[in-house]
C-alpha positions in Angstrom: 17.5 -16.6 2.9 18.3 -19.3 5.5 18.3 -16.3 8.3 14.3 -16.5 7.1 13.7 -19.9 8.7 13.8 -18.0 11.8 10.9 -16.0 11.0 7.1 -17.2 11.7 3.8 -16.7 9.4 0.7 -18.6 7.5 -3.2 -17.9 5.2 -7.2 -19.3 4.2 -10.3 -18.9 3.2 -13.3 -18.5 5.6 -16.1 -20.5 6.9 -16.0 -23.2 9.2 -15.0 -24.8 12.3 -12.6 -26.9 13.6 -13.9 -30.2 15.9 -17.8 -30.8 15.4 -20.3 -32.1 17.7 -20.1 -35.5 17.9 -17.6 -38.3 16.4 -16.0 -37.8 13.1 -14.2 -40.2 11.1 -10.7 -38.9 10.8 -8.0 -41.4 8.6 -9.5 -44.3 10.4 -9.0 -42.5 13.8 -12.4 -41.2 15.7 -11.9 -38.0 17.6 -13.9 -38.2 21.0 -15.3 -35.1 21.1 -18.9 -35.7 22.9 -20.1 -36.4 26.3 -22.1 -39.9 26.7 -25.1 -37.4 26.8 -25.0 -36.4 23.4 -23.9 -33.0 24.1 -21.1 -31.7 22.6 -18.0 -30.9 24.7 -15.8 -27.7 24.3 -13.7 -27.1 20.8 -10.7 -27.4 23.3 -11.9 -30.8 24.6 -10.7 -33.9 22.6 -8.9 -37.0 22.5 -8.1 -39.7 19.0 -8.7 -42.8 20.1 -6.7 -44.8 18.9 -4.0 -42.3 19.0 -3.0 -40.4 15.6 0.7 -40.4 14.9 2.0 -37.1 13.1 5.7 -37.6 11.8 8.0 -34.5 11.3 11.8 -33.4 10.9 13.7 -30.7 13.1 16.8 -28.4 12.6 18.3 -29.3 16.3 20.8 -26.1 15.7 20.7 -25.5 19.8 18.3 -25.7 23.0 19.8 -24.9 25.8 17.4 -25.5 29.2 15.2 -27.0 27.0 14.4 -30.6 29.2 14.9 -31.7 32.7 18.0 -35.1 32.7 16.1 -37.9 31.2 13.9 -36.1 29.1 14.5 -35.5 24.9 12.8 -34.0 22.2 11.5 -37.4 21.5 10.6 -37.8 25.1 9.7 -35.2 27.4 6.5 -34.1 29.6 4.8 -32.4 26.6 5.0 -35.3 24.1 3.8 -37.8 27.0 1.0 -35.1 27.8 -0.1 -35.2 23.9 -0.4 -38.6 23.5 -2.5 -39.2 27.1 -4.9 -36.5 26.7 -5.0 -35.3 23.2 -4.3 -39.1 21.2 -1.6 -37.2 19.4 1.8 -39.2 19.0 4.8 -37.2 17.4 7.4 -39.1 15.8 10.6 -37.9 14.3 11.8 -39.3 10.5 15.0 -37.0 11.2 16.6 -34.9 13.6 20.0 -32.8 11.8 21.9 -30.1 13.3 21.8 -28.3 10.3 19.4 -26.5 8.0 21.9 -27.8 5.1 21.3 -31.1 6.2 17.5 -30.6 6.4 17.3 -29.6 2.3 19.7 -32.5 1.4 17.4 -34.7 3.6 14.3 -33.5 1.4 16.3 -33.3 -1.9 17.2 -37.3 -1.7 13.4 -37.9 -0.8 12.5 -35.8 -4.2 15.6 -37.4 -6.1 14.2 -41.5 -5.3 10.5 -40.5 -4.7 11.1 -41.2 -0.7 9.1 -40.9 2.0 8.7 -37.3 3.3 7.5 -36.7 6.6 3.9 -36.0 7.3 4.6 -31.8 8.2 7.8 -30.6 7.5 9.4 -26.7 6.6 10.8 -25.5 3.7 11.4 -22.6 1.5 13.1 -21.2 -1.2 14.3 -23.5 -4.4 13.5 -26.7 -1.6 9.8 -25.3 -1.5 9.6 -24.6 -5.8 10.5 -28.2 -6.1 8.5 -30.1 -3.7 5.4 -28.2 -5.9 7.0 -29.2 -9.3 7.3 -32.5 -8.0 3.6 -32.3 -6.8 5.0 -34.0 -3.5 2.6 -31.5 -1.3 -0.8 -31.5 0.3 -3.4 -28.8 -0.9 -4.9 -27.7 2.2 -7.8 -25.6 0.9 -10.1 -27.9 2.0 -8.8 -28.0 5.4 -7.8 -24.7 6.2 -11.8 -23.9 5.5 -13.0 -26.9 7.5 -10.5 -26.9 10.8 -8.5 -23.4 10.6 -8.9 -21.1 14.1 -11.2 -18.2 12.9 -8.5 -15.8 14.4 -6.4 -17.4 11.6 -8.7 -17.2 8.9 -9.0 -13.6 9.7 -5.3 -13.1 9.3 -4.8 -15.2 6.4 -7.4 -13.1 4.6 -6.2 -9.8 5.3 -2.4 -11.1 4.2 -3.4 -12.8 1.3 0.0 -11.7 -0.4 1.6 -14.4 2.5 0.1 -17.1 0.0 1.5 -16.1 -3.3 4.7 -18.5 -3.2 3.2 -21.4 -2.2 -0.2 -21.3 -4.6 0.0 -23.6 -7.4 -3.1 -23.9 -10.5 -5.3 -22.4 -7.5 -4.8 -24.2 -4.9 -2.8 -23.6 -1.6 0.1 -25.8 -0.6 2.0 -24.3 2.8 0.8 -22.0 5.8 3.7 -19.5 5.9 4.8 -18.8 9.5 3.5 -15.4 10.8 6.0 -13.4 12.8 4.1 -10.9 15.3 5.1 -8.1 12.9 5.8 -5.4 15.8 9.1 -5.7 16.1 10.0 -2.5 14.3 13.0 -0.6 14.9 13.8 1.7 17.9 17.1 3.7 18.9 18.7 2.4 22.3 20.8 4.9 23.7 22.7 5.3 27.1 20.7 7.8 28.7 23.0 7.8 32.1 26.0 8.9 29.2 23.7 11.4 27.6 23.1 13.0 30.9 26.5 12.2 31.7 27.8 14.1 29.0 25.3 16.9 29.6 23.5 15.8 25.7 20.1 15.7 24.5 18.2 12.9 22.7 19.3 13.0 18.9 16.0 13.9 17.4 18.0 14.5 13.9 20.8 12.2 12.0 22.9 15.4 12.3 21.9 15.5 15.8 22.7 11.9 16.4 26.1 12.6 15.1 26.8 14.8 17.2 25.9 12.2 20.1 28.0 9.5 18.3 31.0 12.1 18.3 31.2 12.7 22.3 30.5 9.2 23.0 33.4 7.9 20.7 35.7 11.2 22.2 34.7 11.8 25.9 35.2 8.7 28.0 32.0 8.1 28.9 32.4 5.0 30.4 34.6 6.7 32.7 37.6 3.7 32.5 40.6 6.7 30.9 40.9 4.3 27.8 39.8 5.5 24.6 38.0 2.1 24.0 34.6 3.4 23.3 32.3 3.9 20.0 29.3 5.7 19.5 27.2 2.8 17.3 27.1 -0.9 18.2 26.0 -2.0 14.3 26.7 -5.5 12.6 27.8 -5.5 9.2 28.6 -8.6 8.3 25.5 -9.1 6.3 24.8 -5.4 5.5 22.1 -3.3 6.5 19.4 -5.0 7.7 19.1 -8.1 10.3 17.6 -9.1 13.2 19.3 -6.7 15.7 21.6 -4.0 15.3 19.8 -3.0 11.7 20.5 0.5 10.2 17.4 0.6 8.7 16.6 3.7 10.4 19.8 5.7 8.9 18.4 4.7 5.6 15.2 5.4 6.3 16.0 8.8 7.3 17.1 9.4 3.6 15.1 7.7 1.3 11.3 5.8 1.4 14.0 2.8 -0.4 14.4 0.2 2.0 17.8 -1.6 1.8 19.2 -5.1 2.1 21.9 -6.8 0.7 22.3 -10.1 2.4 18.5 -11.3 0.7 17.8 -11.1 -3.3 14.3 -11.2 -2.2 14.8 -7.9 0.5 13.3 -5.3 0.1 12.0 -4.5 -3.4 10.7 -0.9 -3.4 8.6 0.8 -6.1 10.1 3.6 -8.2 8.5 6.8 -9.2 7.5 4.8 -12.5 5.4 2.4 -10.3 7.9 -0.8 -10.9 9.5 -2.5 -8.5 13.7 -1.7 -7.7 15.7 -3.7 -5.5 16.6 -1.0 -2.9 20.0 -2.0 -2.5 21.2 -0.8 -6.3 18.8 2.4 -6.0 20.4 5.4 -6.0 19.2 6.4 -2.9 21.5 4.0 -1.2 24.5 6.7 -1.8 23.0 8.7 0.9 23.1 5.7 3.4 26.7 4.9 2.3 27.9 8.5 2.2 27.0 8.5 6.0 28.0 5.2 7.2 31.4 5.5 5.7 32.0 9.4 7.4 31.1 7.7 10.8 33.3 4.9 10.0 36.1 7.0 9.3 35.5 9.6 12.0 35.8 6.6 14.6 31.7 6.5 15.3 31.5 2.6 14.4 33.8 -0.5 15.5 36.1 -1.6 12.9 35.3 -4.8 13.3 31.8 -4.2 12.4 31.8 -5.7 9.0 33.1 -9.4 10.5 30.4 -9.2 13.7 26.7 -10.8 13.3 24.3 -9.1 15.7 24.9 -10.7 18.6 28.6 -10.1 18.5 28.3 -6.2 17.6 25.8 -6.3 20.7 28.3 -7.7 23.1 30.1 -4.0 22.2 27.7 -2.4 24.2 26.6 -5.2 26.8 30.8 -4.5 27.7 30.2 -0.6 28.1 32.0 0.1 24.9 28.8 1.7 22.6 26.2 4.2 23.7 24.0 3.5 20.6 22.4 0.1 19.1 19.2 0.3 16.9 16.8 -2.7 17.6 13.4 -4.4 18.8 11.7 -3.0 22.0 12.8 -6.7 23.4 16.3 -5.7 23.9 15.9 -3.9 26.8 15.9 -7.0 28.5 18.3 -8.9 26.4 21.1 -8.4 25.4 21.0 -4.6 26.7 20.1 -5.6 30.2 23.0 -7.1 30.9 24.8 -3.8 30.7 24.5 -3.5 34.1 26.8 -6.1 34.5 29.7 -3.8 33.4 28.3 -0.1 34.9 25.8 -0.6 37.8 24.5 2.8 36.7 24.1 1.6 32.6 20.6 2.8 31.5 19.4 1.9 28.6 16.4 3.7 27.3 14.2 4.0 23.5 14.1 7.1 21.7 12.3 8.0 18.6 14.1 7.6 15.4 16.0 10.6 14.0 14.7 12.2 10.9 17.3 13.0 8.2 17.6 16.6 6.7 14.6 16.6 4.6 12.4 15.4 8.1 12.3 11.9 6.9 11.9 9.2 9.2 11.6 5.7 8.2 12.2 1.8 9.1 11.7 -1.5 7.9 8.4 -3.8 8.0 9.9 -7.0 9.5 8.6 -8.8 7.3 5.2 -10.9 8.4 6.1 -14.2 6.9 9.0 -16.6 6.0 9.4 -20.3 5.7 6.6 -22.4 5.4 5.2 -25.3 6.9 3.9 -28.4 4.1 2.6 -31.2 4.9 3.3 -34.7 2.8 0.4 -35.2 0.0 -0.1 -38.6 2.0 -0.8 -36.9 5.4 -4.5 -38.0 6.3 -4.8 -35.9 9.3 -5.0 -32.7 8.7 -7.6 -32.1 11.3 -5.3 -33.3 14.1 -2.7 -31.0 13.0 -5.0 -28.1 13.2 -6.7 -29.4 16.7 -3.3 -28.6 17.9 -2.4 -25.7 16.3 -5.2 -23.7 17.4 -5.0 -25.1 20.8 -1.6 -23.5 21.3 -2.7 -20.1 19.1 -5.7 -19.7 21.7 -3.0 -20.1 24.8 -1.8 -16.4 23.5 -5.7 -15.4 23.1 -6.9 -15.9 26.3 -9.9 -17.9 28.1 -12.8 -16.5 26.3 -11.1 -18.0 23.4 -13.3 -21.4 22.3 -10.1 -23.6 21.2 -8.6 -22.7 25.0 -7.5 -25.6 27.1 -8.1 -24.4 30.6 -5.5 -26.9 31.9 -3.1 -24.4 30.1 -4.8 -21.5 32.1 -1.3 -21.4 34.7 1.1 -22.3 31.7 2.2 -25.5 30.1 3.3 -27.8 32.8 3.7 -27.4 36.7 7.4 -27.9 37.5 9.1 -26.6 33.9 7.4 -23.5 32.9 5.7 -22.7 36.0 5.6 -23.6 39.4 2.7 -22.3 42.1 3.9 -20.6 45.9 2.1 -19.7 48.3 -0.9 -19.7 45.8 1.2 -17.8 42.9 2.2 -18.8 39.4 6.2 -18.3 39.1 7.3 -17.9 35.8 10.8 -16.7 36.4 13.8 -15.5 38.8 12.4 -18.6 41.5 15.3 -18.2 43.6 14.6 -14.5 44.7 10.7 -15.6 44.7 11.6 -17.4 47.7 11.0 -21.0 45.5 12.5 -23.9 47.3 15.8 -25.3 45.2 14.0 -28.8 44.6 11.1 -27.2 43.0 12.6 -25.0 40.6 12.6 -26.4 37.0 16.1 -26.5 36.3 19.1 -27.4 38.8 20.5 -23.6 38.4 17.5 -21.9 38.9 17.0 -20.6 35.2 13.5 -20.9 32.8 13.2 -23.4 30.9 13.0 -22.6 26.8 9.4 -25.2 26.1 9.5 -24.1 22.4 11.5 -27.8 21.6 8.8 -29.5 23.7 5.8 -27.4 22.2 6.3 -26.5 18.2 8.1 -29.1 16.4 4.4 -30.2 14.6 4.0 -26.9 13.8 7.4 -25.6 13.2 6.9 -22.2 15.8 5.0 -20.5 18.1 1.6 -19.8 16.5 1.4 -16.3 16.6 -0.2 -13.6 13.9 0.9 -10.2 13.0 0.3 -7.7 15.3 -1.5 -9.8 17.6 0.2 -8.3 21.0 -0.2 -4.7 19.4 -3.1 -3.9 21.5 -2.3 -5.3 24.5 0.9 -2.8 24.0 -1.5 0.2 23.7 -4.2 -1.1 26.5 -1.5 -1.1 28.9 0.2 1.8 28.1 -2.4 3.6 28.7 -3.1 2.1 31.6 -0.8 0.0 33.3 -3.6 -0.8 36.0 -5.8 -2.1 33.3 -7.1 -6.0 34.3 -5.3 -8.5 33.1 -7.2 -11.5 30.9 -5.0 -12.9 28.1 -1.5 -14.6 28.5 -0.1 -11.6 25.8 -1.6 -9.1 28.0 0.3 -10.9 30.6 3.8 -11.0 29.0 3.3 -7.1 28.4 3.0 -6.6 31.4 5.7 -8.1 32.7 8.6 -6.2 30.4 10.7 -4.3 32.3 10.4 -0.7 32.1 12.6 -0.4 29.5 10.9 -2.9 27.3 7.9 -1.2 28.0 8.7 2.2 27.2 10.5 0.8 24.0 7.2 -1.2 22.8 5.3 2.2 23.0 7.6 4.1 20.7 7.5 1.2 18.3 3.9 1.2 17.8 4.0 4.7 17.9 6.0 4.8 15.1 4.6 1.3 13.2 3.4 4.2 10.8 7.1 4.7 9.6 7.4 0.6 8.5 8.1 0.6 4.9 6.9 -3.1 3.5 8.9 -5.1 0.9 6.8 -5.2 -1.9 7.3 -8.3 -3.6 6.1 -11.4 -2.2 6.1 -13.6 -4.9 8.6 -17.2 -4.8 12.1 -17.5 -5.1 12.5 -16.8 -9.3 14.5 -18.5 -11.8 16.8 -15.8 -11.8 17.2 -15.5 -7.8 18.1 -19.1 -7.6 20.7 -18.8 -10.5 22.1 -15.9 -9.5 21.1 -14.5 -6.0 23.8 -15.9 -3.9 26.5 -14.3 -6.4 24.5 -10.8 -6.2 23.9 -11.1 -2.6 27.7 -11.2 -2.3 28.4 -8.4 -4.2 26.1 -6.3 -3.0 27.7 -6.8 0.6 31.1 -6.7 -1.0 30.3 -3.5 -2.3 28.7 -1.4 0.6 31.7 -2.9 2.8 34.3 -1.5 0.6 32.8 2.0 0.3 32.0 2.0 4.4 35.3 1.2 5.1 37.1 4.0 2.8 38.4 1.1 0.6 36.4 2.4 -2.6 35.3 6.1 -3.1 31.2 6.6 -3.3 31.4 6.4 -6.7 32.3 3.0 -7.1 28.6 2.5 -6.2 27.7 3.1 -9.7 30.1 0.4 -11.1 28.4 -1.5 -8.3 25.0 -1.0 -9.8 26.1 -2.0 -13.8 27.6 -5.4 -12.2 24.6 -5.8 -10.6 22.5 -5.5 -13.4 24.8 -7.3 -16.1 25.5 -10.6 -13.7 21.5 -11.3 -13.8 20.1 -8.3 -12.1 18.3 -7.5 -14.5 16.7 -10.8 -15.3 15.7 -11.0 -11.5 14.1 -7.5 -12.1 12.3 -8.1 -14.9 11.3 -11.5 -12.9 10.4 -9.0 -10.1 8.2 -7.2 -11.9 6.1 -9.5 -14.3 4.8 -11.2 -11.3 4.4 -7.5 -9.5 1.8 -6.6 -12.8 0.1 -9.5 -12.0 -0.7 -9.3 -8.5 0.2 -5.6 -7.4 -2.8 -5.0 -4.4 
């Protein structure tokens, strides 16, 4: 569940907007929002004066080009530029390395009724007893008063995002929106399809058949029998973040499987009640399949001990002709094929149907940790000044909340520098950018999320919001430009972009989790334990260790070690708020 903090999402009512005409009255702080005329200045335009200090927490796991020497989280270009022109001070009450670290932080605050920071994330059992211990903010109020419309809209129309963090009515955490469109794809080597004189898989038979002469014929061309057909991590079973075989399961069944979340992906059943898709039936088919691929040589036999950037470097090294992922990874990690084979060509293909035609994936799903704010924050209308001042840089200029001193990027000199009349983003050596103006000392982008998101915990983003820029431009690429999403579209590579088409093409495929409710009784008592045994178990059959059947001993474990308290969990709350 951890993996979920990763993740980005959040929900509301309607109504309202965020900074009014005129001077409001804000915690003792006055937001300077009009012109000596009297007329009211742009949503965008405004300053707290005296400044408003917002105090937070941060999981510093890694951030690599992340500030220029001298600069820190706590002091870098960003925070400087917040406090001079917006009046907003960030300060830090702790900065771990670990998300561990982060819960035990919050659990001693709960455990001597300490001082919690002012916006802070949390999920899971951390999030059910922050609300037991009535420790949290309830934000209807402001979500209706200073919310982004755009966010509104989307907090509306994924209610469900809501469920875990509503408490006698009232709403206590904006979950963390992930863009949604990041569906499944199948990368294949198309120079060792043509190589090997094969088609596109259309088919999992047919795909087979493409995983056989890949693992068999040398296509690498380096006389070593070294290669596989399927780059797939397995360490945490079969879905993740890259590398998922969703899509083999999906070819099988409409049950979605995972067995490294209690909470992923509950399916309904022909009876209308919810079935963790992991101990359905269905699952034999998946297994059946992985397991005959393992066997026949198809997979790495390391598989089950790599995460999903290990299994990728497989076929980053020219060792794996196949790896199921986002439309991103044409860029990275796949780009850096080429590396290995000059002539590596990575390329997006439509998912293979299984033998009844069935094609499916899974719904990344939309939301995951949450972002609270103390019950003793008083400015909530600060927080959500800035918020939709960094959701409006993705919306564009006729957006009201954009700050048209963000209309380049960021900041001059770390996310962007101008030539010759030219924004730079990226590669500033071949753009002919002099050494002593490129951002970093070895030429490389800088990462501004550590500068940019620690008040609000990640990019503010909604679901689907880049999906029609993906279809504008696909239909035509010569189509004008005018939001910084249209932008980034545009400049994937072609790969990337051929990839993005065939997932929203196929975004029809996505099948959702269905339960969205918190983390039950049951799941904290005994998920961790089931987790592990569901992984256990679809390791052992994949790797030939037990026969299929032992699925179905699998399944009455499951059920007697708390499964089926969890289920009946599952579905009480599923009667009560199934859409």
């Amino acid at each position: 569940m951890k993996r979920q903090r990763r993740i980005i999402i959040l929900w509301a009512v309607l109504t309202g907007a965020l900074l009014l005409a005129g001077c409001f009255n804000s915690g003792g702080k006055t937001i300077q929002n009009s012109p000596e005329s009297g007329e009211a200045k742009p949503l965008w335009d405004f300053k707290y004066d005296p400044p408003v200090t917002i105090t937070t927490a941060i999981v510093d796991e890694n951030r690599p080009n992340a500030f220029k020497p001298g600069e820190s989280l706590t002091d870098n270009v960003h925070t400087r530029w917040m406090e001079e022109h917006l009046g907003i001070v960030t300060k830090f009450d702790w900065i771990v390395s670990k998300f561990e670290d982060a819960d035990t932080k919050i659990r001693l605050a709960l455990a001597v009724n300490g001082k919690l920071p002012d916006t802070f994330s949390a999920d899971g059992d951390i999030l059910k007893n922050l609300l037991k211990a009535d420790r949290l903010l309830p934000l209807d109020d402001a979500i209706e008063r200073f919310a982004h419309p755009k966010l509104k809209e989307a907090l509306r129309k994924y209610a469900y995002t809501m469920t875990e963090v509503t408490k006698d009515g009232k709403i206590y955490g904006l979950p963390r929106f992930s863009e949604g469109n990041e569906g499944t794809v199948m990368w294949i080597r198309k120079d060792w399809l043509e190589k090997l004189s094969l088609n596109p898989p259309a088919t999992i038979s047919e795909l087979e058949n493409v995983l056989k002469a890949f693992s068999e014929q040398d296509p690498n061309g380096n006389g070593q029998d070294d290669e596989v057909g399927l780059a797939v991590p397995l360490k945490e079973g079969p879905w993740s973040w890259m590398g998922q075989t969703d899509a083999i399961a999906g070819a099988f069944s409409t049950q979605m499987l995972s067995t490294s979340d209690i909470k992923l992906f509950w399916n309904e059943d022909g009876n209308g009640s919810l079935v963790y898709g992991a101990v359905h039936p269905d699952a034999k088919k998946y297994l059946e399949t992985m397991a005959s691929w393992m066997a026949k040589g198809y997979i790495d036999r390391d598989a089950g001990i790599q995460d999903s950037s290990q299994a990728s470097e497989l076929a980053v090294k020219g060792r794996a002709g196949v790896m199921f992922g986002p439309f991103w990874m044409g860029a990275w990690p796949l780009g850096d094929t080429v590396k290995a084979d000059t002539e590596a060509d990575w390329q997006a293909y439509p998912l293979p149907a299984g033998p009844e035609g069935l094609k499916g994936k899974a719904q990344k799903p939309l939301y995951g940790i949450y972002t609270v704010f103390s019950k003793d924050f008083q400015n909530m209308e600060a927080w959500f000044a800035y918020y939709n001042k960094l959701l409006a840089q993705n919306l564009g200029p006729d957006d009201p909340y954009f700050d048209p001193r963000f209309a380049k990027g960021y900041h001059e000199g770390y996310d962007y520098v101008i030539k010759d009349g030219k924004v730079i983003t990226v590669n500033f050596a071949t753009e002919g950018v002099p050494n002593e103006k490129w951002p970093l000392a070895d030429g490389s982008s800088m990462d501004m999320r550590w500068m940019l998101y620690p008040l609000t915990g990640g990019a503010p983003t909604l679901p689907y919001m880049n999906a029609d820029a993906i279809k504008k431009l696909s239909e035509n690429s010569d189509a004008e430009v005018r939001t910084p999403i249209e932008q980034g579209i545009k400049g994937l590579n072609s790969a990337q972009w051929a990839a993005a088409g065939v997932a929203i093409a196929e975004q029809g495929l996505e099948i959702p989790n269905r339960y969205h409710g918190p983390l039950t009784d049951g799941m904290e008592e005994h998920g961790v334990f089931l987790q592990k045994l569901a992984t256990e178990c679809y390791l052992s059959i994949i790797y030939g260790e037990k026969p299929l059947s032992y699925f179905d001993e699998f399944v009455a474990q499951f059920y007697k070690n708390g499964g089926d308290v969890i289920t009946k969990e599952v579905n009480d709350w599923y009667k009560e708020n199934k859409p």
